[in-house]
C-alpha positions as CSV (number, residue, x, y, z in Angstrom):
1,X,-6.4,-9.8,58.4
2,X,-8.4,-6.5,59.2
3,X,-6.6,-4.8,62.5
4,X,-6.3,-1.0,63.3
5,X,-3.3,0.2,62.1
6,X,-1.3,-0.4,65.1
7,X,2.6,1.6,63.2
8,X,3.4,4.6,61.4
9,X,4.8,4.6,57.8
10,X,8.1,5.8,59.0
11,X,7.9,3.1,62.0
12,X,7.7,0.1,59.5
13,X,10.7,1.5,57.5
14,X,12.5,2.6,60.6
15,X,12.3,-1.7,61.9
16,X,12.5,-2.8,58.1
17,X,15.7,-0.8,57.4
18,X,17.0,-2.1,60.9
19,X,16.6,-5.6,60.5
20,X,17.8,-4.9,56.6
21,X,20.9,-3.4,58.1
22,X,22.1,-6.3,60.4
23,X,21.4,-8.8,57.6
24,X,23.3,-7.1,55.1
25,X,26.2,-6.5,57.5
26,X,26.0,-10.6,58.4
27,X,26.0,-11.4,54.7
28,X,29.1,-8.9,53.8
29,X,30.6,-11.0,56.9
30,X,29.8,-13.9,55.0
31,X,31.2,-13.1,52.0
32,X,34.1,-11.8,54.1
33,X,34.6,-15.0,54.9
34,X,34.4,-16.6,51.4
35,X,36.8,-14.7,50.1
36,X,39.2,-15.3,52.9
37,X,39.0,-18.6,52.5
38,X,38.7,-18.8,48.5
39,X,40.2,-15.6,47.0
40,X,38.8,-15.9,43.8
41,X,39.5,-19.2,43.2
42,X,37.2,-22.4,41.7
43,X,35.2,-23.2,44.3
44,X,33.8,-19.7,44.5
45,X,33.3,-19.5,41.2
46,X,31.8,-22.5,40.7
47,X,29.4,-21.4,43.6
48,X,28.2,-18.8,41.8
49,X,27.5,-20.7,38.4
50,X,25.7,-23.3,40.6
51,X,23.5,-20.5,42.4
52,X,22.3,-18.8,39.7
53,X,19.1,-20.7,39.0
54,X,18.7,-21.5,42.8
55,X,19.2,-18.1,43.8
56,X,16.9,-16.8,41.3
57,X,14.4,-18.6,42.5
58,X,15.3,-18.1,46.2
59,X,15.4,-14.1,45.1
60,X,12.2,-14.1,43.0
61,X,9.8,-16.2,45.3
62,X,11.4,-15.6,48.8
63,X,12.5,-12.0,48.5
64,X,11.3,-8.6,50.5
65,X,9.1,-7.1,47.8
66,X,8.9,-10.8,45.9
67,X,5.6,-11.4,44.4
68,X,4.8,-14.7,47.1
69,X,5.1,-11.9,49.9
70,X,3.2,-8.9,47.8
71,X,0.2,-11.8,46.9
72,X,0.0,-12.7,50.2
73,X,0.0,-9.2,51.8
74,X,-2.3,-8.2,49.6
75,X,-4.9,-10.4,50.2
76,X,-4.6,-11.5,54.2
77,X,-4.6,-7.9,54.8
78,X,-8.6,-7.8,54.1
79,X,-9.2,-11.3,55.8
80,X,-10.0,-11.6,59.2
81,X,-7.3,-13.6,60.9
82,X,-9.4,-17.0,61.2
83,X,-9.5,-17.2,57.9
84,X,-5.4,-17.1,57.3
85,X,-4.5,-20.2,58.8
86,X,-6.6,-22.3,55.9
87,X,-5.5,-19.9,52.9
88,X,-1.7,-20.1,54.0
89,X,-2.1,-24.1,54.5
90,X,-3.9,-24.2,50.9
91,X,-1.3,-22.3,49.2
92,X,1.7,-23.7,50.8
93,X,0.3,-27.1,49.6
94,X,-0.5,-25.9,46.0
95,X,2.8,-23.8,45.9
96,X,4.8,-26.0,47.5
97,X,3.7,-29.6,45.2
98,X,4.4,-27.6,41.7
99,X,8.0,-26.5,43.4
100,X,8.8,-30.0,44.9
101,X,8.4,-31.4,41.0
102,X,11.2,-28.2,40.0
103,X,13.0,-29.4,42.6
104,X,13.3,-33.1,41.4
105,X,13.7,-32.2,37.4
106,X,16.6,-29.1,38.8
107,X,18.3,-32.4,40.4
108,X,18.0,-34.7,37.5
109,X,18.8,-31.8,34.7
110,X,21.9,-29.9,36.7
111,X,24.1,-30.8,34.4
112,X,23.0,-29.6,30.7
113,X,21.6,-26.5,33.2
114,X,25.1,-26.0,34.4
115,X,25.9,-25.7,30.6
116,X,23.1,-23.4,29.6
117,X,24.1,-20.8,32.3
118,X,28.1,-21.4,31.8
119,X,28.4,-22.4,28.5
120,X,31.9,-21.3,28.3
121,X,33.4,-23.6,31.2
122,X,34.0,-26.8,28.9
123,X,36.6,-25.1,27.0
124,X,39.6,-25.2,29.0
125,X,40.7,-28.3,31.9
126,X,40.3,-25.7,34.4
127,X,37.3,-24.6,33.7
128,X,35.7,-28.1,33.5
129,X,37.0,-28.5,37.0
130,X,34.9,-25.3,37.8
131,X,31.7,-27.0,35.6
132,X,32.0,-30.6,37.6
133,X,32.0,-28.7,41.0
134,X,29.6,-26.7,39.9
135,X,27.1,-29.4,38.8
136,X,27.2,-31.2,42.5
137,X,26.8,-27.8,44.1
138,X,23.7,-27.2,41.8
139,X,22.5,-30.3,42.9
140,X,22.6,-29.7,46.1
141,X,20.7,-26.3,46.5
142,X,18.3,-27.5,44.0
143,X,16.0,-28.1,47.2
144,X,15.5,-23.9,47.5
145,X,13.3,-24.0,45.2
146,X,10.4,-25.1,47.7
147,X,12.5,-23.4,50.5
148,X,12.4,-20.2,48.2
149,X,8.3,-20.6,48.2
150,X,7.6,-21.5,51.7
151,X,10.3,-18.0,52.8
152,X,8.0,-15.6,50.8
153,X,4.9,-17.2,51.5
154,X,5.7,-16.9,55.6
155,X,7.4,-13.6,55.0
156,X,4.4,-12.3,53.8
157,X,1.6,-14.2,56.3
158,X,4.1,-12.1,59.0
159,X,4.0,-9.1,57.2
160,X,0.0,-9.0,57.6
161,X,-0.1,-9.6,60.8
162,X,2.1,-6.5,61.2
163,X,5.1,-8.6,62.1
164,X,8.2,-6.9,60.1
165,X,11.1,-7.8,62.6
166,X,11.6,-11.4,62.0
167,X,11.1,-11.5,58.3
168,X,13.4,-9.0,57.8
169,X,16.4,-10.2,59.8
170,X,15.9,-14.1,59.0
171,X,18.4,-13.9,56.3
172,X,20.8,-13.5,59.1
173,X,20.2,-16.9,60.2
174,X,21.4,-18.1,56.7
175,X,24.3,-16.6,56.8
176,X,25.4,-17.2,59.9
177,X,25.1,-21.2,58.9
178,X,28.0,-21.2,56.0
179,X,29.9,-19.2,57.7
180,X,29.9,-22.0,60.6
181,X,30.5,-24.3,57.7
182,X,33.8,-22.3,56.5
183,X,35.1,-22.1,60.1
184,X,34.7,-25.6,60.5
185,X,36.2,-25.9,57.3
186,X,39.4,-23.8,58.0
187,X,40.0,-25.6,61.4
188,X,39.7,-29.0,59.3
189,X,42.2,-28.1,56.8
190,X,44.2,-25.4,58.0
191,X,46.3,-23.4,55.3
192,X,45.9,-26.3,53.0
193,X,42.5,-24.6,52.4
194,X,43.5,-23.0,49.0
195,X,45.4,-26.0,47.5
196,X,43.4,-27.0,44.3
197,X,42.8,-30.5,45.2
198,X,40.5,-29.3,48.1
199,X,38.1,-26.9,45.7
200,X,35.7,-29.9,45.7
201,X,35.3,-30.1,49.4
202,X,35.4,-26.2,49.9
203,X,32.2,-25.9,47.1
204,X,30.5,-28.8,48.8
205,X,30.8,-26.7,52.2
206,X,29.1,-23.5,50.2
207,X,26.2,-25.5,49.3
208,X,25.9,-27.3,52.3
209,X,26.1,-24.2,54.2
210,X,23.7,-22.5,52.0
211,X,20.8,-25.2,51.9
212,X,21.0,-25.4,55.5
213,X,21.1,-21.5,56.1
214,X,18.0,-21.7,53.8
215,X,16.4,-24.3,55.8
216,X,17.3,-22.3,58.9
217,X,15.4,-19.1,57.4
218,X,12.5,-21.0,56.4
219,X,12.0,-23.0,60.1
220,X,12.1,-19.4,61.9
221,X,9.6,-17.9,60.5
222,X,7.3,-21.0,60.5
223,X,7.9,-21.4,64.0
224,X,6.7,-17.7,64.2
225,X,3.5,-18.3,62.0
226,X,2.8,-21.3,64.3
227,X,2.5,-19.7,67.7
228,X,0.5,-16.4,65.6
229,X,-2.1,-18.9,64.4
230,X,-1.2,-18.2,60.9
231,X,-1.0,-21.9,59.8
232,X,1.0,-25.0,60.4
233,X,2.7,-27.7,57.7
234,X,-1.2,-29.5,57.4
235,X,-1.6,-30.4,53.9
236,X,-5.2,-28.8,52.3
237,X,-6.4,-29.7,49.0
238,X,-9.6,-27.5,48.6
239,X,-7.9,-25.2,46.1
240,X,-11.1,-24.0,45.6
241,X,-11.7,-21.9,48.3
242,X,-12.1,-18.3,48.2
243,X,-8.8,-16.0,48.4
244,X,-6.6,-18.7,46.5
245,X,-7.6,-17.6,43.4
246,X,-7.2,-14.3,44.3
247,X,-3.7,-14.7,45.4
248,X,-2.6,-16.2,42.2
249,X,-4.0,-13.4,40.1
250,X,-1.4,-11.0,42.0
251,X,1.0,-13.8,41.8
252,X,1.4,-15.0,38.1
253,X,2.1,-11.4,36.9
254,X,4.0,-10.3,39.6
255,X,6.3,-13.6,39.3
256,X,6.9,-13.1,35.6
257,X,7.9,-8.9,35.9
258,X,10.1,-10.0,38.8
259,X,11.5,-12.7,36.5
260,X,12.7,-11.0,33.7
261,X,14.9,-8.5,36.1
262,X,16.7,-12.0,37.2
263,X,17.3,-13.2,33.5
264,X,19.6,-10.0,32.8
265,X,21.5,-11.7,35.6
266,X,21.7,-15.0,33.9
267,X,23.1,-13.1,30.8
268,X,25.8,-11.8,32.1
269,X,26.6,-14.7,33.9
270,X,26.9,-16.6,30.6
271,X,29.3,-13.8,29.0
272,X,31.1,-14.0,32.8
273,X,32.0,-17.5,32.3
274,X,34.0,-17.1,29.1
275,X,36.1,-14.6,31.2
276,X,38.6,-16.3,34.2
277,X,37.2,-15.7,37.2
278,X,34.6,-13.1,36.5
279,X,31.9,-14.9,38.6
280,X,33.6,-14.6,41.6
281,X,34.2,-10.7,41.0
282,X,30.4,-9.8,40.0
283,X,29.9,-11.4,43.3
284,X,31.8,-9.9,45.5
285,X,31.5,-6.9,44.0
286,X,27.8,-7.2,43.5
287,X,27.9,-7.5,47.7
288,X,29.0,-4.3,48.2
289,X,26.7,-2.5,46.3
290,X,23.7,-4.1,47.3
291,X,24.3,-3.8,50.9
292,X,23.9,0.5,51.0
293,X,21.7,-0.2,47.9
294,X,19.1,-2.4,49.9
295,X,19.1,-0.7,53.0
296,X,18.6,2.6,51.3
297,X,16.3,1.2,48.7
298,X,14.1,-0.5,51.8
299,X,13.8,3.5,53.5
300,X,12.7,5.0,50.6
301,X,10.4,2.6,48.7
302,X,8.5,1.1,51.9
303,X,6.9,4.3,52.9
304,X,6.7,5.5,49.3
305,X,4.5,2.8,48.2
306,X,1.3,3.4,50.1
307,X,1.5,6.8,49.2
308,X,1.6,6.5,45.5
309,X,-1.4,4.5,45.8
310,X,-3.7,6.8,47.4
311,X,-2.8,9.1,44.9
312,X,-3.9,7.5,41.8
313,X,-7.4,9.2,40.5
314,X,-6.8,11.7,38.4
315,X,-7.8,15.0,40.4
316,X,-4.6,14.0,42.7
317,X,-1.8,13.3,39.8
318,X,-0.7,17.3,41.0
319,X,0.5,15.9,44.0
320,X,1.4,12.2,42.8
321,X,3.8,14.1,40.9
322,X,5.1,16.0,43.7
323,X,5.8,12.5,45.2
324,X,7.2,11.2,42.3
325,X,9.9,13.9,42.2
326,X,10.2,13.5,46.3
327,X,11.0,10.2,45.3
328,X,13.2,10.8,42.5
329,X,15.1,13.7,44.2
330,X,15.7,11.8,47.5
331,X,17.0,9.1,45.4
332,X,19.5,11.3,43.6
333,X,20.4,13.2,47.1
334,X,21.1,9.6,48.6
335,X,22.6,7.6,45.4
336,X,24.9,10.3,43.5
337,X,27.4,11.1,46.6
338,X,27.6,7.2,47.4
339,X,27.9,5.8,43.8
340,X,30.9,9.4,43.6
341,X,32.6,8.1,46.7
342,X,32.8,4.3,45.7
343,X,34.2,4.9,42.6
344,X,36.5,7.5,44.3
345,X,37.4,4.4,46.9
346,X,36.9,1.4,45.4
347,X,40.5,0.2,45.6
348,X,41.2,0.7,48.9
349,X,37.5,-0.4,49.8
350,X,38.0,-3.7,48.7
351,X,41.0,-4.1,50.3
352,X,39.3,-3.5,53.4
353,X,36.4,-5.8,52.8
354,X,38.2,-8.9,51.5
355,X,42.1,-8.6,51.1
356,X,43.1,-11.2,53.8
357,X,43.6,-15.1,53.4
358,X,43.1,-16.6,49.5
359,X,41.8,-12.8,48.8
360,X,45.5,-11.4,47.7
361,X,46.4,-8.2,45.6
362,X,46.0,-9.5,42.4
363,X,42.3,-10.3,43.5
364,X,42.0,-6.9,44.7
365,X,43.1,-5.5,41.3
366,X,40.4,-7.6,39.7
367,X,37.2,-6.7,41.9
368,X,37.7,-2.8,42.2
369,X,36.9,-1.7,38.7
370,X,33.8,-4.3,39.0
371,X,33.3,-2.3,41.7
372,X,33.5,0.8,40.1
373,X,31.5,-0.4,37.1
374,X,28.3,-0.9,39.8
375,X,28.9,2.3,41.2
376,X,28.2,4.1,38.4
377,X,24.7,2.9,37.7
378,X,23.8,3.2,41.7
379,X,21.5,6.2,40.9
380,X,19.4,4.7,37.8
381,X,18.8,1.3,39.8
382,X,17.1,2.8,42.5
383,X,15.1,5.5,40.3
384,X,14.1,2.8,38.0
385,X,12.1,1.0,41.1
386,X,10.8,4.1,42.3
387,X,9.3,4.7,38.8
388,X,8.1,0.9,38.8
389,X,5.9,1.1,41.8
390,X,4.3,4.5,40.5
391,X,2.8,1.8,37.5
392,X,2.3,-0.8,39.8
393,X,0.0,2.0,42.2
394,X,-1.5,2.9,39.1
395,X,-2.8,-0.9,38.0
396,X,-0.2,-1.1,35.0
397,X,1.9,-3.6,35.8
398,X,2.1,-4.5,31.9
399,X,4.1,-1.3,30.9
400,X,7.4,-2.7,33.3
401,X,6.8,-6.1,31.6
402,X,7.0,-5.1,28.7
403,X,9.7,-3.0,28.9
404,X,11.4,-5.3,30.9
405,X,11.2,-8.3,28.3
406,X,12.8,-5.1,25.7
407,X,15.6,-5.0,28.2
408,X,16.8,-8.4,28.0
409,X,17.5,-8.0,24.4
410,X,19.4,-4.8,24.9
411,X,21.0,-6.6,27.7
412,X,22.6,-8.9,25.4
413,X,23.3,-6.7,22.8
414,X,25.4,-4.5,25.3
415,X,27.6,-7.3,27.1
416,X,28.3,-8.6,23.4
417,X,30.1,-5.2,23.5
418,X,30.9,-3.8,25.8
419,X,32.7,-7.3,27.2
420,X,35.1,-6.7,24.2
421,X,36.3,-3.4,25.8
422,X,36.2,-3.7,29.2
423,X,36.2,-7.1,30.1
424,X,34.5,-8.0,33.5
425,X,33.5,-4.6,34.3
426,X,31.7,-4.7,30.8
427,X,29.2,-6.8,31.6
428,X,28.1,-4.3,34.8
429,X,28.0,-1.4,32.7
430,X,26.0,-3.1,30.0
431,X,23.5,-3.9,33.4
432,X,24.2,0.3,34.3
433,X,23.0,1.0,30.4
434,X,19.9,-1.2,30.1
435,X,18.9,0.3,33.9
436,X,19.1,3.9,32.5
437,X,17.5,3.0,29.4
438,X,14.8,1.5,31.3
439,X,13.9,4.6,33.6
440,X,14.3,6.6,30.4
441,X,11.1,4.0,29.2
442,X,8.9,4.3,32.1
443,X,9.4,8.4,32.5
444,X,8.5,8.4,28.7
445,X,5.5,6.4,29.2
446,X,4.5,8.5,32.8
447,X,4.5,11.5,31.2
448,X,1.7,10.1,28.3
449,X,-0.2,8.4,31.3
450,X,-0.4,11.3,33.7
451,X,-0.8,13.9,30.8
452,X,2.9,15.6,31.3
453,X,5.4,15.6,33.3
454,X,7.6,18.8,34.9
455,X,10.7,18.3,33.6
456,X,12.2,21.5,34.6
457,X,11.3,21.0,37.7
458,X,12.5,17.4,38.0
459,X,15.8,17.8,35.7
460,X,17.6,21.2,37.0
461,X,17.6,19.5,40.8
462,X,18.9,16.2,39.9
463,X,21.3,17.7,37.2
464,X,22.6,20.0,40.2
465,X,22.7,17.5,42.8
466,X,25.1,15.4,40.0
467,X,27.2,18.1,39.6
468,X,27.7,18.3,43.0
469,X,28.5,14.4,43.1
470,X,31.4,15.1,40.5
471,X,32.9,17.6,43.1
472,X,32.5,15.4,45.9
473,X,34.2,12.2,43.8
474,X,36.8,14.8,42.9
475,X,37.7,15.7,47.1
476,X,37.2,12.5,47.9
477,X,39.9,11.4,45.4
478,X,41.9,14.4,46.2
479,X,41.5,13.3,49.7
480,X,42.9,9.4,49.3
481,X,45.8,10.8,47.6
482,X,47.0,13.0,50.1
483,X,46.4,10.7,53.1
484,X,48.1,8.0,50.9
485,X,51.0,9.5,50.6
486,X,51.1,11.1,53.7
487,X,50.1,7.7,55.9
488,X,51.4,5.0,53.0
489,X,48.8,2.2,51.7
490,X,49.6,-1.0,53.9
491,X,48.2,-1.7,56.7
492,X,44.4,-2.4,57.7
493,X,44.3,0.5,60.5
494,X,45.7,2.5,57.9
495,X,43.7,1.6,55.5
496,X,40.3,2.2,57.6
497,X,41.8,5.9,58.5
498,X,41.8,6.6,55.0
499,X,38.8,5.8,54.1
500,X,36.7,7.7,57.1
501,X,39.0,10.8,55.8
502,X,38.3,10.4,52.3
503,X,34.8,9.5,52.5
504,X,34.0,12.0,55.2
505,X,35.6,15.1,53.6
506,X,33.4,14.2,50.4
507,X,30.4,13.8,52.2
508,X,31.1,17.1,53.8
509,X,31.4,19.1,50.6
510,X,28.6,17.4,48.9
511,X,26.2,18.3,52.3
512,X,27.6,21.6,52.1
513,X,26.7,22.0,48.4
514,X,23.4,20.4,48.9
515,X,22.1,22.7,51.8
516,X,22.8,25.9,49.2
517,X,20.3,24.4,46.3
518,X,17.2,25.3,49.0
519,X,15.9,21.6,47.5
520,X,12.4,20.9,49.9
521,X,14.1,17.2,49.8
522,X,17.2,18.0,51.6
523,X,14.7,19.4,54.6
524,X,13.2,16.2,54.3
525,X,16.2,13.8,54.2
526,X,17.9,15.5,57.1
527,X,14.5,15.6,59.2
528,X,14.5,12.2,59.2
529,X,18.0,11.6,60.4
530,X,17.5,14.3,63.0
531,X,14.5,12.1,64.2
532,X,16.3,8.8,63.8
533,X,19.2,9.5,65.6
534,X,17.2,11.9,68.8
535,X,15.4,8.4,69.6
């Protein structure tokens, strides 16, 4: 839909990280409450066997950055609008016919897929209690597989008519619908809530709650497309007519790449269910890393983007890879202290987060070095998709691919492994290795493609700015200790205190460290919080 250009960059990610940040807090509150009310007990671990192919689906078709939402942008952007409403209405049908038959055969086949993604359930009774939960729950959320395609198509019909607010907060809806169905739950049952012969009724309430949070999502921004002109539920058939074709020549390619980033999760999730409750703790785990991942990842990558790809002929690769290092460096100045001070705090963090209700101690002692295993690969996540959308700018989305389809093997090969040695917390770091390997790939192949890279110039600031990170881990460490045994450990007040010390005094002596490297990024990162917060 050709417009004038009615935001700034810096607007779009300012809104985008917003929405982004009140979503993410909802869902932590969501998972707050599933852990209050769970621990890490079947239900919730069955949930997160019967999500997997569900949720990748609802991650790969209806997600920010998803290839339904980058087709769609792509092409209504150089539509006029009166053209949107048919192209939307022809690909909604199309889409949403081929994902209706998924639907059916996930429904009819959720038991042997149950199997394939938890193959280790069926060898103890408990676990086949987990497997039998998990197969109604599957059954249940099978229906996100259209919900999934209809999110990212309306996500991205929003995001061309320069609508970022809604689509960016609608996950909130979601999660604000199971966590109605756990309240209602609790008042229902009480403290019997975590007696084992009520895991089936808990896991029905998670899928419950999460098809209708889904449903919820989806009806919000179709309401919004409605009153924008942007289409309604009519049914069109002419497949034929010009843009669909051109939407699924972004989307096919785009759909597979994303795809193969979701199967490493599916791997680990079938070495996870060998191990007693390690679902449950790559989940809640997994939650607190994405949420300062996702925001972060959102501020740096939406303005980013656009400018990679008015760089790409090759008189302006000089200042491409300026950008690319912008990128990198930012992503090191942001990442590095964060992952330091999680793995400095993870204890006490996740006693924060979840430790009430079902969520005891023991739990506690289980998540935190998950936690610490995600922290460590914080850095290399992020740089890995800044160095993906450099290809993607460039036209080479086959050099991810097939690096990506490399990765799966190595995946495997590493949480054979390292699951021997660490357990749990393996089968992240195996995730952290494949993730480093991976940005190792696509800088080797950058450097062929844009005739050489500055590596002095790129390594000596991120190796500084880690160095750094290893001093701030070390205060912030320093720091817990000494307000532990000053204040004591109980108590959430207590607790919080800690943390804001800790975490502050770290923060301080990495900024302090930071401001003495002269790094052009460090004017730039604390430019834009000046301008953030004077508003």
């Amino acid at each position: 839909m050709t417009k004038p250009k009615t935001r700034s960059l810096i607007n779009i990610a300012g809104i985008v990280a917003a929405a982004t940040l009140i979503s993410k807090i909802f869902g932590l509150i969501r998972q707050q409450a599933i852990a209050a009310a769970f621990g890490v007990g079947a239900a919730v671990d069955a949930y997160n066997y019967a999500y997997v192919i569900p949720g990748f689906l609802f991650v790969l078709l209806g997600g920010i950055n998803g290839p339904f939402h980058s087709a769609i942008v792509s092409v209504l952007a150089k539509r006029k609008k009166e053209d949107a409403a048919p192209l939307v209405e022809t690909i909604t049908t199309l889409v949403g016919g081929i994902l209706l038959i998924v639907t059916i055969l996930l429904i009819i086949f959720a038991a042997p897929a149950t199997d394939l993604v938890a193959p280790g359930l069926t060898r103890t009774p408990e676990g086949q209690i987990i497997r039998d939960i998990a197969i109604q729950q599957f059954r249940i959320m099978a229906p996100m597989a259209v919900l999934a395609a209809l999110i990212g198509i309306g996500f991205g019909t929003l995001n061309a008519a320069d609508q970022y607010w809604l689509p960016s907060i609608s996950p909130l809806f979601s999660s604000l619908t199971l966590i109605l169905g756990l309240i209602g739950l609790t008042v229902h049952l009480g403290p019997n809530i975590t007696q084992p012969q009520y895991a089936l009724l808990g896991g029905l309430v998670l899928a419950w709650g999460t098809l209708a949070g889904a449903i919820l999502q989806w009806l919000v921004q179709v309401i919004a497309q409605w009153r924008a002109g942007l289409g309604t539920l009519r049914l069109r058939f002419n497949f034929n007519q010009p843009g669909v074709s051109d939407i699924l020549k972004i989307l096919g390619p785009a759909t597979f790449s994303s795809g193969m980033l979701q199967i490493n999760v599916y791997t680990d999730l079938w070495f996870a269910s060998f191990i007693p409750q390690a679902a449950a703790a790559l989940g809640y785990a997994g939650l607190l890393i994405q949420t300062p991942l996702g925001i972060i990842s959102n501020v740096l990558l939406v303005p980013m983007l656009p400018i990679f790809s008015r760089l790409t002929d090759p008189q302006d690769w000089p200042e491409l890879k300026n950008r690319i290092r912008q990128g990198l460096i930012l992503t090191g100045l942001t990442m590095l202290p964060l992952s330091a001070i999680m793995i400095a705090l993870a204890y006490p963090i996740v006693r924060v987060i979840y430790e009430r209700g079902a969520f005891n101690q023991n739990a506690s002692n289980f998540v935190a070095p998950v936690l610490i295993a995600y922290s460590v690969g914080m850095f290399v996540y992020l740089g890995r998709d800044v160095l993906v959308r450099v290809f993607y700018a460039l036209g080479d989305g086959e050099t991810p691919f097939r690096i990506s389809i490399i990765n799966i093997f190595i995946n495997v090969v590493l949480d054979y492994i390292l699951v021997k040695y660490f357990a749990a917390p393996g089968l992240v770091l195996a995730t952290v290795g494949v993730n480093a390997i991976s940005m190792i790939m696509l800088l080797f192949y950058l450097n062929r493609k844009l005739n050489g890279l500055p590596w002095q110039d790129w390594g000596w600031p991120l190796l500084t700015l880690t160095g750094a990170s290893f001093v701030c881990g070390g205060v912030t460490w320093g720091a817990l200790l000494a307000t532990q045994k000053l204040l004591g450990t109980e108590g959430l007040l207590i607790q919080l205190i800690q943390l804001c010390l800790a975490g502050g005094a770290g923060l301080a002596i990495f900024a302090l460290l930071a401001t003495q490297l002269k790094l052009p990024e460090v004017d730039i990162f604390v430019a834009r919080i000046r301008q953030k917060l004077n508003r």
